[in-house]
C-alpha positions in Angstrom: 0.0 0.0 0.0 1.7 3.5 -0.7 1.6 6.1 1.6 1.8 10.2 0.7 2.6 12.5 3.1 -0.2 14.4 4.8 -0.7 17.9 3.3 1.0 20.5 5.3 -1.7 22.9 7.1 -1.8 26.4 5.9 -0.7 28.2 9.0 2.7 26.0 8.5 2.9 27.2 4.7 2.4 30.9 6.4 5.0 30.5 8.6 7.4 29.3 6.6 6.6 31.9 3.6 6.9 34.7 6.0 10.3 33.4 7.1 11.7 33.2 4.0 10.1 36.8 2.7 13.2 38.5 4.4 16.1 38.9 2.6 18.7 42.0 1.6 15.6 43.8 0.1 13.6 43.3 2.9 15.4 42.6 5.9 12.5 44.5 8.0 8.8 44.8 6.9 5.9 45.7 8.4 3.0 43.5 8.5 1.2 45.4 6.0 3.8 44.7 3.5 4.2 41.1 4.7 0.4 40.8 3.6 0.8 42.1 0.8 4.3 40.6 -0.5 2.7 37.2 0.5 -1.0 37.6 0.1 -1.8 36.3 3.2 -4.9 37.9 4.8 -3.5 40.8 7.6 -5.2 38.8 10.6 -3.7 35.7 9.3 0.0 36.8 8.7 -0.4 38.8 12.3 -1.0 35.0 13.9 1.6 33.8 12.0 4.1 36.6 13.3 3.3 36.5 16.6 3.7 32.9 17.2 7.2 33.2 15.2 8.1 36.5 17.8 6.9 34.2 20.6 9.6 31.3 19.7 12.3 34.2 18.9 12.1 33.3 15.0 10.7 37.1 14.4 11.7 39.7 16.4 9.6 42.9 16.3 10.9 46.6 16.5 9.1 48.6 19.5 9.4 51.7 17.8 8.2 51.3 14.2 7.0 48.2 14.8 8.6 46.3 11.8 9.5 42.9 12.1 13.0 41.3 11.5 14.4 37.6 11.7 15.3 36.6 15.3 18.3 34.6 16.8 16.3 31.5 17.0 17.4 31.3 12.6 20.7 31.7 13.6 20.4 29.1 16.4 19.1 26.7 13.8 21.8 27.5 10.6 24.4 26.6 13.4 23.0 23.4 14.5 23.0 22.9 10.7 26.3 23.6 10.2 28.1 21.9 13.1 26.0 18.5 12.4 26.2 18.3 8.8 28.5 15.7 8.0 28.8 17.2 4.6 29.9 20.6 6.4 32.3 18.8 9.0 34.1 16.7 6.2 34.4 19.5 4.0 35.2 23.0 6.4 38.9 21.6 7.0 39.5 21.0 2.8 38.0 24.6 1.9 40.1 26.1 4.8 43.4 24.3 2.6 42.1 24.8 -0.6 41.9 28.7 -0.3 45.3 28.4 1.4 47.0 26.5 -1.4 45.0 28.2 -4.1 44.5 31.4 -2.9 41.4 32.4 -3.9 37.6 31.8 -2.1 36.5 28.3 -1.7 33.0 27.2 -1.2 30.7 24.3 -0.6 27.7 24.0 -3.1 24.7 21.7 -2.7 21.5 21.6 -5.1 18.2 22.8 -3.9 15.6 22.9 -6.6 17.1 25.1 -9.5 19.7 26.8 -7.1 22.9 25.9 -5.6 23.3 27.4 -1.9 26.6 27.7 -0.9 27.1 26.3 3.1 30.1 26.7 3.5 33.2 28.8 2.4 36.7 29.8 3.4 38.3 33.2 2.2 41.0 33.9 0.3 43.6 35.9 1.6 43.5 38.4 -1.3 42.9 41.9 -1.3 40.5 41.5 -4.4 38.8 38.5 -4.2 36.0 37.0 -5.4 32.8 37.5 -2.6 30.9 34.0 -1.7 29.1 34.1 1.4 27.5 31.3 3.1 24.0 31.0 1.9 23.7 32.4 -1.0 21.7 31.2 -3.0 22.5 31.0 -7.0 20.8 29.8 -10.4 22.5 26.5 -10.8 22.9 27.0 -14.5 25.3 29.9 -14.2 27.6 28.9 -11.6 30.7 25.7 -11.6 29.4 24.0 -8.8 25.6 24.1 -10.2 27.3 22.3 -12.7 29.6 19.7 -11.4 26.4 18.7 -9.2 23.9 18.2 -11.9 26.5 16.7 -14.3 26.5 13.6 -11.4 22.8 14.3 -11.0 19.7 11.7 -12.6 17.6 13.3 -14.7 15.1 15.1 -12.8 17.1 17.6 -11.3 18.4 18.5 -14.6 15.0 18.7 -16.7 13.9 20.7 -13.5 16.5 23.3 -14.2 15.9 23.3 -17.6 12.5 23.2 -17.3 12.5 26.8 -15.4 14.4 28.3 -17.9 18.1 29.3 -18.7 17.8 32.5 -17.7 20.8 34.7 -18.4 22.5 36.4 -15.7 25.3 37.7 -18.2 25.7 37.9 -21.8 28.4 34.7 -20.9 25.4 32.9 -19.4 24.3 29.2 -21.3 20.7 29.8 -22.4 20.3 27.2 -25.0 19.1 23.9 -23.9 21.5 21.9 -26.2 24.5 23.9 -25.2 24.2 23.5 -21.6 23.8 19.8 -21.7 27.0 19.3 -23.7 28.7 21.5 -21.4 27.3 18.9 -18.3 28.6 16.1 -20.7 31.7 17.8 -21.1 31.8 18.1 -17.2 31.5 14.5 -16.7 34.1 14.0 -19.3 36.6 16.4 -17.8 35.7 15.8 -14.0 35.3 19.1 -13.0 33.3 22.3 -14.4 33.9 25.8 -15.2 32.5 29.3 -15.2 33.4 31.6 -16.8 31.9 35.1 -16.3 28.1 33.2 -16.7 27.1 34.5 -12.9 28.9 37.9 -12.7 31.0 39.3 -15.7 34.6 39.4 -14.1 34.3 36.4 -11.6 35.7 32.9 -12.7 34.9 29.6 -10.9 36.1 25.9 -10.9 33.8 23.5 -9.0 34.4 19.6 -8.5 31.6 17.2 -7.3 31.5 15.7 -4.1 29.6 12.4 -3.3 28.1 10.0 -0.5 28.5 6.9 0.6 25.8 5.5 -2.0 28.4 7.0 -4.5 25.6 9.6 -5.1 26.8 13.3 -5.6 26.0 15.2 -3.1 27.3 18.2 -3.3 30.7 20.5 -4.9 33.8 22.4 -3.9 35.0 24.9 -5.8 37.0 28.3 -6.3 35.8 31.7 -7.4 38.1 34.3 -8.4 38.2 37.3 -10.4 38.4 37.0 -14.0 41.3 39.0 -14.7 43.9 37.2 -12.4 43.1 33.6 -14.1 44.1 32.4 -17.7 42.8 29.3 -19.6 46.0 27.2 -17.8 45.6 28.9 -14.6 42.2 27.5 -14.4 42.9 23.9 -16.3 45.7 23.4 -13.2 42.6 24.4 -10.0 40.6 22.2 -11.9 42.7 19.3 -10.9 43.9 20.5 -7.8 39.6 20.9 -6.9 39.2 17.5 -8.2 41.8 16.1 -5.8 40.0 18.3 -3.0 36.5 16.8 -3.8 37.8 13.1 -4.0 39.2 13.4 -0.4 35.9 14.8 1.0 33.8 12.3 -0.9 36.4 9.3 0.2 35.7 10.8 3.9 32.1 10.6 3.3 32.8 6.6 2.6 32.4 6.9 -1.3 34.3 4.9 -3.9 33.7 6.6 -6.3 36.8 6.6 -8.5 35.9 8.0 -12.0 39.0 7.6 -14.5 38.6 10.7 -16.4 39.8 11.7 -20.0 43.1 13.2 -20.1 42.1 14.8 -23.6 39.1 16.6 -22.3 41.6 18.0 -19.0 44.0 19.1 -22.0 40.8 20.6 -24.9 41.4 24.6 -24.7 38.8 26.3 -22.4 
């Protein structure tokens, strides 16, 4: 007999909406504009707040009496990031990959058509490329969006294409047939590139990471600015990302142990 999970009540939809309505446009908003943003009826969306307030997930302002995200989020994302195995397997490599590399290196993971980065380690440069921990990125446009759904089955793929290729650049793949060679050209090579597709002058390098099913599960990579990386530069991170992502995915208990083609590490970028 199959079972289906029971539908979620609407107060829980509510809740969960208004939580994820703030962001760096709205990191404060009144309930008015909560209502409205969300189309949730005022008295409704007031419930909602006030029960979030109560917990210390919202946190009102006594003086314009705006509401804000409260410490209980941040309580949470910690909990997140000290139990994730993926995050404690991973935290020490990006911390050696900035080191040896010197630029920014991140953790990617898949969640619908983005890729949220949930981890990272700085470079040391002065100018460096800026990738914070959870942001939150169209897959298409970005190396570790990439490496992931290269390793992916087909739904997450046909989901992401399904959305649309939007572009974010004029570098940006917007054609369906191009961006699946360029996943098939991922597999081939092992790790994936991009190259100005998210933001004009930022470069990035992404390798995938995967499970003890041998099921990818995630990517580290490198972003950098455009300018300080040529064609070689980036050919010689790729390898050196690979090596990074086969280390955390050998500590995750995967045996995974692709032999990739040494042409496709070698074809111009």
């Amino acid at each position: 007999m199959s079972r289906t999970q029971p539908p979620a009540s609407g107060a829980v939809l509510n809740a969960l909406a208004i939580l994820e309505s703030f962001d760096e446009q709205h990191v404060s908003q009144s309930l008015s504009e909560i209502s409205r943003r969300l189309n949730i009826a005022k008295a409704s969306a007031y419930r909602n707040l006030g029960a979030l307030e109560r917990y210390g997930y919202i946190v009102r302002n006594p003086v314009d009496h705006t509401y804000s995200l409260g410490p209980k989020v941040l309580e949470l994302s910690q909990r997140f990031l000290q139990h994730n195995p993926l995050v404690t397997v991973a935290r020490p490599i990006l911390e050696e990959a900035a080191a040896a590399i010197g630029e920014t290196a991140h953790l990617g993971v898949l969640d619908g058509c983005d890729v949220v980065y949930i981890e990272t380690a700085e470079s040391s440069q002065r100018v460096r490329a800026l990738v914070k921990r959870g942001d939150r990125i169209a897959a298409h446009v970005v190396a570790s969006g990439k490496a992931i759904l290269a390793y992916s089955d087909n739904a997450p793929i046909e989901a992401v294409l399904d959305a649309g290729l939007a572009a974010k650049t004029s570098r940006s793949l917007t054609s369906r047939e191009t961006f699946l060679a360029e996943l098939a050209m991922t597999r081939e090579r092992g790790f994936a590139f991009a190259i100005g597709e998210w933001v004009e002058d930022v470069v990035a390098v992404a390798a995938p990471v995967f499970s003890h099913l041998d099921q990818v599960v995630g990517a580290i990579g490198i972003a950098a600015p455009r300018s300080r990386l040529d064609a070689a530069d980036l050919m010689d991170i790729g390898l050196k990302i690979q090596e990074y992502a086969a280390i955390a995915s050998s500590k995750l208990g995967s045996t995974h142990n692709k032999t990739f083609s040494y042409e496709a590490k070698q074809r111009d970028l």
